[in-house]
N, C-alpha and C positions, 0 to 999 in steps of 0.2 A: 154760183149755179142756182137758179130758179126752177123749181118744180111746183106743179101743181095737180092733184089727186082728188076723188071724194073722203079716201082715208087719210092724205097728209100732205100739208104744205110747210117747206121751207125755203130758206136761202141761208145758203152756205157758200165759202170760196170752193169747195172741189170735194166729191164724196169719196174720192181714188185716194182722201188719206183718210180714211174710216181708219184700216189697219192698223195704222203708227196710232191711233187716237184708242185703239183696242187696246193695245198693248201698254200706253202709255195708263191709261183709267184701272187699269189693272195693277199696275206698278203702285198707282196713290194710295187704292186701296188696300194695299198691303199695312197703314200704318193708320185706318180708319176702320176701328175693330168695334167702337159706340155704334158710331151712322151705319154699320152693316147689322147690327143685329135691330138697331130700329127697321132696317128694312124687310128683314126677316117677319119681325113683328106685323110690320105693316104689310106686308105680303099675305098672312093669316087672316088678319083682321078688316081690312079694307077700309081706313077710317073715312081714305075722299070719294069712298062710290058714288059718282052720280054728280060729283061737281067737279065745277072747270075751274083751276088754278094758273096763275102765270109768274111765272119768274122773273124778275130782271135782274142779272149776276152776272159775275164774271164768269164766261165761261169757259172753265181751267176743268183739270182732270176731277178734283175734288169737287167743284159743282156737278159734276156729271152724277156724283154719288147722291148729292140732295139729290138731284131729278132724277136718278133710278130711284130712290127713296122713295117720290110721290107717286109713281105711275105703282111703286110697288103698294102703295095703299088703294090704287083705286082711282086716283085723281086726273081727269083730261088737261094734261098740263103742256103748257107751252112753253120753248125757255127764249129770251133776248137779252141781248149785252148790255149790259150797264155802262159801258163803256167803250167808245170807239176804237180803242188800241188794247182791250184786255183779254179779245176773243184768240182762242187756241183752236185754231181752223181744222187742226187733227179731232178736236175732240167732238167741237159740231159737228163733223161728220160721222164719225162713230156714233153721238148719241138719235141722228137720225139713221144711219144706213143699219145698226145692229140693234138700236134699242127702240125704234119706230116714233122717238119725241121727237116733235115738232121746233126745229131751234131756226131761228132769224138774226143771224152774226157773225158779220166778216170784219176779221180783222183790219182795222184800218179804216173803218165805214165812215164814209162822212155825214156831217152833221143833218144833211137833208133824211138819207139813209137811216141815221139812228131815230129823227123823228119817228120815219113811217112805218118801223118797227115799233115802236112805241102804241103808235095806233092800231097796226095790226095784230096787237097784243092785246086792247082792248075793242078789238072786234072780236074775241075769243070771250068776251062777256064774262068775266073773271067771275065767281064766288068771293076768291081768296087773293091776295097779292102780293107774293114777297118780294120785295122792293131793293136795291141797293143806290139810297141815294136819292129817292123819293120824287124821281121822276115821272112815273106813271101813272102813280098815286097824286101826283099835281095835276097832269093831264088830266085825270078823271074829275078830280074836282074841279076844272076850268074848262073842258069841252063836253063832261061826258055825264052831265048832273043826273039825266033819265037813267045812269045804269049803278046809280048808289045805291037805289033798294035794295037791289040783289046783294050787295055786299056783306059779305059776314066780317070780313075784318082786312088785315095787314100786316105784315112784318118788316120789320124793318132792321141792320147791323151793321150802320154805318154813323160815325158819329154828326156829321154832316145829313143823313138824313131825319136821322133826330131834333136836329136842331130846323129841319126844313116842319115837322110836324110839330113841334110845340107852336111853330109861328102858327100854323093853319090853323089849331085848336084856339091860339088867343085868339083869331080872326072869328074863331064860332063855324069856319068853313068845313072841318074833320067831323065828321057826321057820324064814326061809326067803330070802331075800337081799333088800337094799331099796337102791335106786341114791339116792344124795346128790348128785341134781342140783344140792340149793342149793350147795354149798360148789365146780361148776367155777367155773374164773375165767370164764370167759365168761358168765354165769351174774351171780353178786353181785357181778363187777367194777361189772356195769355194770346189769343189772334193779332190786339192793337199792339202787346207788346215784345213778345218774342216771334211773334208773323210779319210784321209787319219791320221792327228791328233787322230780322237776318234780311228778310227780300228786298227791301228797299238797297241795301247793303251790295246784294248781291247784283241788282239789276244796274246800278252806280258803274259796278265792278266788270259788268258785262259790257256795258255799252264803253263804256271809255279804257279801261285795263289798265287804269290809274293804282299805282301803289297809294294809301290812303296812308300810312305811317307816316309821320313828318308835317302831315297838310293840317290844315284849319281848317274842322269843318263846321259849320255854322247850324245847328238845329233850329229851327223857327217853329216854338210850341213845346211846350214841357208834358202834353196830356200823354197818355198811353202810349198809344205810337212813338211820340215826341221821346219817351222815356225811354222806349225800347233802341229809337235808332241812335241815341245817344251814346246809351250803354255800349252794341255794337259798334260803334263808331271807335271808342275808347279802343275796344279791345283790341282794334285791328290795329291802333298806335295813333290814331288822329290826336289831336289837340281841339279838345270840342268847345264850342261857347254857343251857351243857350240864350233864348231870347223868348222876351215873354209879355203876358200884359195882367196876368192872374198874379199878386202878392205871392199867394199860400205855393199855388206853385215855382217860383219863381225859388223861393224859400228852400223848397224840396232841391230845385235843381242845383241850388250851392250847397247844403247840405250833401247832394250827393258826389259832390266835388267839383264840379264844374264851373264854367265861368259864368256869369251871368250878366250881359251889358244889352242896350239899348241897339235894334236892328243902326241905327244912323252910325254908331262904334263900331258895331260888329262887321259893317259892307265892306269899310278896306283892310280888315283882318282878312278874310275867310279865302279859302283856296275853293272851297264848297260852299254850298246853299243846300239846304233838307229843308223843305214846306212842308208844314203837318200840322194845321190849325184850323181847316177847312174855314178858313176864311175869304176876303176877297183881297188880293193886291197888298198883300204882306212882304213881298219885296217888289218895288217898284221903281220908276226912274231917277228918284232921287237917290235911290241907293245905285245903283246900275252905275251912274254919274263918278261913284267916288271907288266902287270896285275896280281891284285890281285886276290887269290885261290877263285875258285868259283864265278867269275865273269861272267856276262852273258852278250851274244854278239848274235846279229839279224840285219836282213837288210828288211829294207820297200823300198828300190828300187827295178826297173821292174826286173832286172837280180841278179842271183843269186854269182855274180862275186864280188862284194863290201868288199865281208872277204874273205880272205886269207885261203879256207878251204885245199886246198891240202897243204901248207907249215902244218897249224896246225896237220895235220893228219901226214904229215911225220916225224912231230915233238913230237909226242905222243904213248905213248906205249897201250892205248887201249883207245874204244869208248865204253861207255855204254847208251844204251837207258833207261833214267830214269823215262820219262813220256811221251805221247804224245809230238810229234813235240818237242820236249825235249832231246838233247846228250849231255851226258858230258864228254869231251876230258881228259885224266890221260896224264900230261904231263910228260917227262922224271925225269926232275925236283922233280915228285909230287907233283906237284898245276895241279888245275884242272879248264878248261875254259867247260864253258855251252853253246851252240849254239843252237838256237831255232828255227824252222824250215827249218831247214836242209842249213840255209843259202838265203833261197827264201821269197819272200814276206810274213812274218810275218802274215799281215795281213788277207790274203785269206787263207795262209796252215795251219793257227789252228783257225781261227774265220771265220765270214763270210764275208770281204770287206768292202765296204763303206755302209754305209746308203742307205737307197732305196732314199732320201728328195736329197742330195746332187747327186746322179747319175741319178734323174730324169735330171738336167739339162746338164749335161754332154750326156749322147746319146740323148737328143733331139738334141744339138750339132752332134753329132755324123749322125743320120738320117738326119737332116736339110743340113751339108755337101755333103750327095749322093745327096740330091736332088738337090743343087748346083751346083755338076758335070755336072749331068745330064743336065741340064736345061741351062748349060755352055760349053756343048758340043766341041771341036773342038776351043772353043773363047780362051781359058787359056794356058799361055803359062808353058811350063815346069817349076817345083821347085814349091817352097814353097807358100801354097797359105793362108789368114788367114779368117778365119770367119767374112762375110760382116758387119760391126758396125751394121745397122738396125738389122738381125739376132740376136744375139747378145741381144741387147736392147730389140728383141722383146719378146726374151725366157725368161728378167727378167723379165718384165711386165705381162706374163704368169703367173710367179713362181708369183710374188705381190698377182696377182688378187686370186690366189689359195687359197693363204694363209689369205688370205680378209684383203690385207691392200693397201692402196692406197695413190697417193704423188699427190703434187701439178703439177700444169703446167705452165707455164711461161705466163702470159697478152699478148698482142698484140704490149703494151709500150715496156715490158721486151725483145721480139723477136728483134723488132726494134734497141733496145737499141744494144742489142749481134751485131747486125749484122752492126754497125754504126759505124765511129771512130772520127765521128765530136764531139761527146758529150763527153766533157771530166768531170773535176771537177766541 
């Protein structure tokens, strides 16, 4: 549905499920006790009065809570999907029909669609731009150079789109400060690896309702993510083997018990495929070639680039859709490879993302950053900026108090001691 007003434009699939999308946003926030008191804060304070913000995230129940967040400081903000399969059609409805933000994201949007969201996000003439995946922030750099003045900064919490900004900055094209939410600990300690760990897991488990105990499942990437869906993997009884191209990690991943072989070893082991490298074409036809019939292959990185889908398809005499978020490729051959959500984040296009516990402290991350911007106006210099240690420390000490557990504190002797180098043995 297309609407259009002097007070508010969206697109959404149908505002007839605001309701379920009330109830659901209501449900997340139950376990997002940090991001409700920054919005409280930020309801007092009004830190974006007067400026235009834009989002681009998944939009799940707990992003709804960053964008009450920002309207709650004051900010004219917009929200649009990051991703064409990660939009929760209940919730863009709720956040326009109950909470009057602006949201452009239907599930399932194709590629033309997700463009001109894109740009009609930057017809919103941003201030600020929290990014997932640093698509917008490309855009603007490559169509939209007249609107970088205005720019006070960016956010960014995806390890993929990190990797997309240090390129711009070596290029000299990033002109203007960008927060590296993904890399607080607060953040990938626990979003890339107990978030991303369970939901990948779970969306696996959704779409296909495969008992995972017994199977081989292949992680490709030992980084955060990589570590979390491995761990889950275990636990559920798979027999996991990682795969890698970092030493130091690779090192980690047998130390941590696992197996550690080469993607060309690992293709006719695996019952499974997990991408999480946010690389390009990390499994690809040559491996496809020597996998086993019926082997299932998915990607929990940002982009949906990590499998080889047009080799596979040119390689295949038909697709059939067999279940939800569910194809299974007939290869020339006849063996047949499974792909599970179309190639795109596993985890959002047939489940519903991370936990609401773990994305409480990622967008207070996420919010805490605009207000750093803001409040750093004009001081920060172009490129990569990281979330200030106090921040940080203070969002865990938030999550502690929430969860009613508390730690010690170091004596006056013990300060002293840290801060001394005369005292030795």
């Amino acid at each position: 549905m297309t609407a259009t007003s002097t007070l508010l434009k969206y697109e959404v699939k149908d505002l007839s499920l605001a309701p379920m999308g009330k109830q659901r946003i209501e449900w997340a926030g139950r376990e997002m006790p940090v991001l409700r008191q920054i919005q409280d804060r930020f309801a007092q304070e009004k830190p974006f009065a007067g400026l235009r913000l834009i989002a681009c995230c998944h939009v799940t129940t707990e992003t709804a809570h960053l964008a009450i967040a920002l309207k709650n400081g004051g900010a004219d903000a917009i929200l649009i999907a990051s991703n064409p399969l990660s939009t929760q059609d209940d919730v863009a409805a709720c956040l326009v029909a109950d909470y009057g933000i602006p949201v452009f994201a239907i599930k399932g949007e194709d590629s033309e669609t997700y463009s001109r969201h894109v740009q009609i996000a930057l017809d919103h003439k941003p201030h600020i731009i929290i990014d997932d995946g640093s698509d917008v922030t490309a855009a603007l750099i490559q169509e939209r150079q007249h609107q970088i003045p205005d720019i006070i900064g960016t956010t960014e919490e995806t390890t993929t789109g990190i990797v997309r900004l240090k390129a711009m900055f070596n290029d000299g094209v990033l002109t203007f400060p960008a927060m590296n939410v993904n890399d607080a600990d607060t953040k990938h300690f626990f979003d890339n690896r107990y978030g991303t760990g369970q939901s990948t897991l779970d969306g696996i488990i959704r779409a296909t309702n495969v008992l995972l105990a017994g199977k081989t499942a292949v992680v490709v990437g030992y980084g955060w993510c990589g570590k979390g869906t491995a761990l889950r993997a275990r636990g559920m009884g798979a027999n996991v083997i990682v795969t890698e191209i970092d030493p130091i990690k690779a090192i980690e991943a047998v130390m941590d018990g696992f197996r550690v072989v080469p993607m060309s070893e690992a293709a006719p082991q695996g019952d499974l495929f997990i991408t999480v490298t946010g690389n390009k074409h990390v499994i690809r036809q040559e491996h496809f070639d020597v996998m086993k019939d019926g082997a299932m292959v998915c990607n929990s990185g940002h982009f949906d680039i990590e499998i080889d889908l047009k080799s596979l398809a040119a390689n295949s005499t038909e697709v059939k859709q067999v279940r939800n978020f569910t194809q299974q490729y007939i290869l020339k051959s006849g063996k047949s490879i499974v792909v599970l959500g179309e190639g795109r984040l596993i985890n959002l296009a047939a489940a519903e993302g991370h936990p609401s516990a773990v994305m409480d402290m990622s967008f207070a991350n996420q919010a805490l950053a605009c207000e750093y911007l803001v409040k750093n106006k004009g001081k920060l210099a172009p490129g990569l900026h990281s979330i200030p240690v106090e921040v940080d420390k203070e969002i865990g000490r938030l999550k502690l108090e929430a969860m009613g557990i508390y730690i010690d504190t170091l004596t006056p002797e013990q300060i002293e001691y840290m801060n001394s180098w005369t005292s030795g043995t």
